[in-house]
N, C-alpha and C positions, 0 to 999 in steps of 0.2 A: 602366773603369766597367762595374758589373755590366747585362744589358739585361732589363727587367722586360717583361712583357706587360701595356701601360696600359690600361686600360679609359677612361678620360678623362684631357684636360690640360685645365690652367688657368693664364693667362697675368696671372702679378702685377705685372710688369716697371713699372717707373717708381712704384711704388707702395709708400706710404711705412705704417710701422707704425702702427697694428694692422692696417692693410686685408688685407695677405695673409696674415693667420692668418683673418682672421673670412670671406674669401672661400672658403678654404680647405676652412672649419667647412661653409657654406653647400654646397659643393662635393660634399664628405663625406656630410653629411647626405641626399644626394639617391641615393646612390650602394648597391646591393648589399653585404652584409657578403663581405668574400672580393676585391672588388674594387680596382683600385690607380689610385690619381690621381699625374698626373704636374704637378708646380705646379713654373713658373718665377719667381723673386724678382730683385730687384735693390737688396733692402733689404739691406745688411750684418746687419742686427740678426735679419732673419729667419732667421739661424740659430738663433740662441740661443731664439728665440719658437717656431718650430716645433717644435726639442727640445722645449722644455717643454710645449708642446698635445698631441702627439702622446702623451707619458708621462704628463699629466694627464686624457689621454681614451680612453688604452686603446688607441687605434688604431697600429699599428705601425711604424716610420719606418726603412724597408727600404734606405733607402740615399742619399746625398749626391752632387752632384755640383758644382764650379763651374768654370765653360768659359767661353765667349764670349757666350753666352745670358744666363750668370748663375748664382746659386746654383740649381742645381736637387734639387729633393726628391722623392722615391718612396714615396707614403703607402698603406698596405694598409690597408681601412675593417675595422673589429673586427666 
C-alpha cells in the first residue's frame, strides 16, 4: 500500500451506513483544498458509498486499503 502524507484521520469503525460517508463529508468539509484525510470503516458497504461520494463530489479517492483495521480510504479534498 501506497503511504500518503495525511493531514487528518477519522475513525468510522463499528459504524454503520450512511454514517461514514456523512462523517467523512463533515471531515472534508473542514479540511484545506490539497489536503488528505485518512478514514477508517468497517462497513463492507462503505466501499461502494465512498466510490461514489468521492466521484459525485469531485474530491479524489487516492487509494484503498483493507488490513486488520479495516477498509481504509485516502481521500484528497478538491
Amino acid at each position: 500500500m501506497t503511504e500518503f502524507n495525511v493531514d487528518q484521520e477519522l475513525d468510522c469503525k463499528g459504524l454503520n451506513c450512511p454514517l461514514p460517508v456523512i462523517k467523512t463529508k463533515k471531515a472534508i468539509d473542514a479540511m484545506e483544498s490539497g489536503q488528505i484525510l485518512k478514514m477508517v470503516a468497517t462497513d463492507p458497504g462503505s466501499k461502494n458509498d465512498i466510490s461514489a461520494w468521492t466521484s459525485r463530489t469531485g474530491h479524489e479517492l487516492l487509494g484503498t486499503d483493507e488490513n486488520d483495521e479495516g477498509f481504509v480510504y485516502f481521500i484528497k479534498k478538491k
